[in-house]
N, C-alpha and C positions, 0 to 999 in steps of 0.2 A: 300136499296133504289132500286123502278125497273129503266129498262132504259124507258125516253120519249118517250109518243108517236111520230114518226115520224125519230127519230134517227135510229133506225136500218135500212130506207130506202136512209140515204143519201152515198151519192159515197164515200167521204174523209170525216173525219172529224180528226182534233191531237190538238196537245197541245205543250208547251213548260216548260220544266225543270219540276218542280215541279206540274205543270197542270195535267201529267198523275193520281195524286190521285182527281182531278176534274171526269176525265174520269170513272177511277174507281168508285168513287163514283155512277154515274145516271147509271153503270149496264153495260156501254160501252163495258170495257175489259174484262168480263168474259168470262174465254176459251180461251184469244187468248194472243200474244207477246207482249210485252213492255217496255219501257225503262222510266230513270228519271235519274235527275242530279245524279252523282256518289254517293253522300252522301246520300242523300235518299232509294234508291235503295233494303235495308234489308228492311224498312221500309215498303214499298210497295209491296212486298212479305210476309210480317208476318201479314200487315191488311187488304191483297186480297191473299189468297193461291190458289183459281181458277186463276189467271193471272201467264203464266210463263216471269218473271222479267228479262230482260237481261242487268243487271247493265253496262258491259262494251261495249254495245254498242251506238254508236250516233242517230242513230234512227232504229227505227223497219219498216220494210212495210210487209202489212199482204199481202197475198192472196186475202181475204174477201173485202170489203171498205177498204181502205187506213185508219189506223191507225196509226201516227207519232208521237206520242210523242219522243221529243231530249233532249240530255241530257246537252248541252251546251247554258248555262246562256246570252249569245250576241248570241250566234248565230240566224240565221231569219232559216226560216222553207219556201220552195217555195212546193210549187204542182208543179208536171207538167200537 
């Protein structure tokens, strides 16, 4: 799948728990960090090998756009 037009131009965009294979999916993460609930984690590494996976982390912040996907099922996700 490529990513949307107009995604690559927005500031932030993330996800929660399990949403980083959403991101993956429209082309988002490729090349860049990310994370997803603990269990999924292999998962999102063996069906995106361009994405480096950072299972034990809570969330990732890129350099690039703010990319967050988090790995915690309740928890809320703020911007600043």
């Amino acid at each position: 799948m490529t990513e949307r037009p107009g995604a690559g131009q927005s500031r932030r965009y993330g996800s929660t728990c399990t949403g980083a294979f959403l991101l993956a999916h429209a082309g988002l993460l490729a090349g860049r960090r990310a994370t997803t609930h603990w269990e999924y984690a292999e998962r999102l590494a063996a069906d995106f090998p361009d994405i480096q996976v950072e299972p034990d982390h809570i969330f990732v912040r890129d350099d690039r756009p703010s990319v967050l996907p988090e790995s915690q099922r309740r928890s809320t996700l703020a911007f600043r």
